[in-house]
N, C-alpha and C positions, 0 to 999 in steps of 0.2 A: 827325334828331330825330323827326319826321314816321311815321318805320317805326317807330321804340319805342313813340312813344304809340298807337297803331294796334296793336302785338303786343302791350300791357302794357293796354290799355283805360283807360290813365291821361291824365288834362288834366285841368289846372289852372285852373282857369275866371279865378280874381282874378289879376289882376295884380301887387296888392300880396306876394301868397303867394309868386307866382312870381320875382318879384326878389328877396323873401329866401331862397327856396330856393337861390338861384343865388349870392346873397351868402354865404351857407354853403357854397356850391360852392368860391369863390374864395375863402374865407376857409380851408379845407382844403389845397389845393395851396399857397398863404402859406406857412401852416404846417410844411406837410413842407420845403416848401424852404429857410423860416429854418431848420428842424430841420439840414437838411444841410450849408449856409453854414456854422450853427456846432459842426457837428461837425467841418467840414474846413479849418476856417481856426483863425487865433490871435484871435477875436473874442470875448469874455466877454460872460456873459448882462447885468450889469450896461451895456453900451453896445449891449444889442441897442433899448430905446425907442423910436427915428426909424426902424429897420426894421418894427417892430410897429407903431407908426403908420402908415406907407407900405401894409404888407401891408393892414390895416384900410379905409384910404382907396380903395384898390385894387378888395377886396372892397364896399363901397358905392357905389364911381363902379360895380361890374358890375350890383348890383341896383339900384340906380338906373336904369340903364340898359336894363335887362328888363322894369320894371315900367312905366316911361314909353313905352319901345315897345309893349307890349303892350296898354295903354292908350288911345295914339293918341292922347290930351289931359291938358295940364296936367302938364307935364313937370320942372318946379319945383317942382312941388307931391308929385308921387307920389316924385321922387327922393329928396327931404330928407325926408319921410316915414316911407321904407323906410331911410335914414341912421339917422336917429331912432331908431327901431324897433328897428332892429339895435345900437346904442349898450345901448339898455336891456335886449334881451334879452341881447347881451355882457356886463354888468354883472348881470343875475341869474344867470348861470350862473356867472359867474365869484365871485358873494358865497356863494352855496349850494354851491359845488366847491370854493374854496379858502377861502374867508370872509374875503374880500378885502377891503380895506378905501377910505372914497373917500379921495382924494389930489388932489392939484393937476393929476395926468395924467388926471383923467376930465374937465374939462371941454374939454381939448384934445383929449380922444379924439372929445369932444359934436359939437367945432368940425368937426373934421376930415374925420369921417363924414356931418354931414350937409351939408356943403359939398362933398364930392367926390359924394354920393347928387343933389344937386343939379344940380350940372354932368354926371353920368352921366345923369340925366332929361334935363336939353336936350337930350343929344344923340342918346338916345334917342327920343325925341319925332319929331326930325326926320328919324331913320332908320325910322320906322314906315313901315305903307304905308299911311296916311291922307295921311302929307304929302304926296304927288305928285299 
């Protein structure tokens, strides 16, 4: 990663940036891959929910986890944060592009993301190299 930013003159200074980059990273591969689950199985869009949750959760335990490393402090705090964050900016892209509406699944979505952004911070934190 080290040689791209180095050939691209690109770095990311904030942490918090960097973990949502990264949770739009994994929130990408998610996606293509529920896309392909349900194109190749007998699975209906109607019971995809708990996978879309999963995928989401997934993607915030990553940027959680990017941004608490990179940080080196407060690992709890920058994970549920970047969870946060990511909830809300999911929620305006997805009101402005489909004009979605809220439901009883956004607050579980609230829950979920910034609970796994959380738990991705801990364990971010303690894989930094500040902790050793």
């Amino acid at each position: 990663m080290s040689s791209l930013s180095r050939l691209f003159g690109l770095r990311n200074a904030s942490p918090f940036a960097s973990g949502l980059y990264w949770s739009g990273i994994w929130l990408a591969i998610g996606a293509i891959a529920l896309s392909i689950v349900l194109m190749g199985s007998s699975l209906s869009e109607s019971n995809m929910l708990p996978w879309v949750f999963g995928v989401h959760g997934c993607a915030s335990l990553a940027g959680g986890f990017v941004s608490a490393k990179r940080s080196g402090r407060r690992g709890w705090y920058f994970g549920m944060a970047n969870g946060l964050v990511y909830t809300l900016l999911l929620l305006t892209i997805s009101f402005l592009a489909t004009d979605a509406n809220w439901s009883s699944a956004v607050p579980i979505l609230l829950l979920v993301t910034s609970l796994a952004g959380a738990f991705g911070g801990m364990l971010g934190v303690n894989a930094g190299a500040n902790s050793r």
